[in-house]
C-alpha positions as CSV (number, residue, x, y, z in Angstrom):
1,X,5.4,-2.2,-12.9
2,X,4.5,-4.9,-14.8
3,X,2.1,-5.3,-17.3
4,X,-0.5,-7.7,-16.2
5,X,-0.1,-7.8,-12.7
6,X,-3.0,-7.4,-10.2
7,X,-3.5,-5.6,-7.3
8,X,-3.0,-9.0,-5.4
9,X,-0.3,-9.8,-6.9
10,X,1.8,-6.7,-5.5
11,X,-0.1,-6.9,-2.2
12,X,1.0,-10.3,-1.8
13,X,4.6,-9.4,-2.6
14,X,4.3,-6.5,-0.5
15,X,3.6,-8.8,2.7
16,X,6.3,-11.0,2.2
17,X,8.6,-8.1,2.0
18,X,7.3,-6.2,4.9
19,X,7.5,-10.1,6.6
20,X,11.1,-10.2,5.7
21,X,12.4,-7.1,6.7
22,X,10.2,-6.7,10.1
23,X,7.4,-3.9,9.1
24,X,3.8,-4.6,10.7
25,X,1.2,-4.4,7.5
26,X,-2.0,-4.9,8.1
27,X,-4.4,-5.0,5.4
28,X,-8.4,-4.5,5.9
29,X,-10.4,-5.5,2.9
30,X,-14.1,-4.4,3.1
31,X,-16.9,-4.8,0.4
32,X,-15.9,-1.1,-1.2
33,X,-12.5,-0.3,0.0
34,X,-9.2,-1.6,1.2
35,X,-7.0,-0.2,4.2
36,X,-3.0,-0.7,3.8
37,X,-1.5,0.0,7.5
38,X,2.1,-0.1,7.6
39,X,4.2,0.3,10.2
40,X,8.5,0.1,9.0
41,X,10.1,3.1,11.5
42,X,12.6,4.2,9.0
43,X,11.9,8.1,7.8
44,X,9.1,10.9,6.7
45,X,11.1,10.2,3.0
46,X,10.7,6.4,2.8
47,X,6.7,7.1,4.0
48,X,6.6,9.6,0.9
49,X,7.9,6.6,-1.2
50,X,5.5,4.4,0.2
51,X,2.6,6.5,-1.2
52,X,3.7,7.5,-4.3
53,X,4.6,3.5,-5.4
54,X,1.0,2.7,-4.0
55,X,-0.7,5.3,-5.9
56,X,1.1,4.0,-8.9
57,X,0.2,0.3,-8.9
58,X,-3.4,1.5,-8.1
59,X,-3.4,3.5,-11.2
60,X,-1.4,0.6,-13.1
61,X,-3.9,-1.7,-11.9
62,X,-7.1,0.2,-12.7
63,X,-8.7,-1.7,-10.1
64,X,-8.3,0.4,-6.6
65,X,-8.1,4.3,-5.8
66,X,-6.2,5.9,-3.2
67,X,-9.1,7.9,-1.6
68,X,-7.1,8.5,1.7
69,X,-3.9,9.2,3.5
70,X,-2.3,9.8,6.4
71,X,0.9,10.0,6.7
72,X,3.9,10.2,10.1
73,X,7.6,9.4,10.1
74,X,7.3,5.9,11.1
75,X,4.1,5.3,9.4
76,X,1.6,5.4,6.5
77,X,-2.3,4.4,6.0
78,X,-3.5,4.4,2.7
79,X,-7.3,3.9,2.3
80,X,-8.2,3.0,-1.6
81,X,-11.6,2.7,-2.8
82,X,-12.7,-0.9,-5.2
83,X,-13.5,0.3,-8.6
């Protein structure tokens, strides 16, 4: 992680990755939270990955929390709450 980055800053080079290498994101930004859908069809494990490097750069960031989670094979939605 690095050290002064903001959450924008990896969300923005999240989307250009999941752009590149075919995943659907969407992101919903609301007043008090923020909702990271991604699609990328690949496995329960890279889901699992998924989650734990958000929940990282949310706690690196100090800005967002992960307040939610749901989680399939194919998928991941991660709600995180503004701080």
């Amino acid at each position: 992680l690095k050290k002064n980055a903001t959450w924008k800053d990896y969300l923005s080079l999240f989307s250009s990755f999941c752009a590149s290498s075919g995943f659907k994101l969407h992101v919903d930004e609301e007043p008090t939270f923020t909702t990271i859908n991604l699609q990328h069809d690949i496995s329960e494990d890279f889901t699992d990955i998924m989650e734990w490097v958000w929940k990282k750069i949310s706690i690196s960031t100090k800005e967002l929390k992960l307040e939610n989670c749901i989680k399939t094979n194919i998928s991941i939605i991660m709600k995180f709450e503004k701080l």
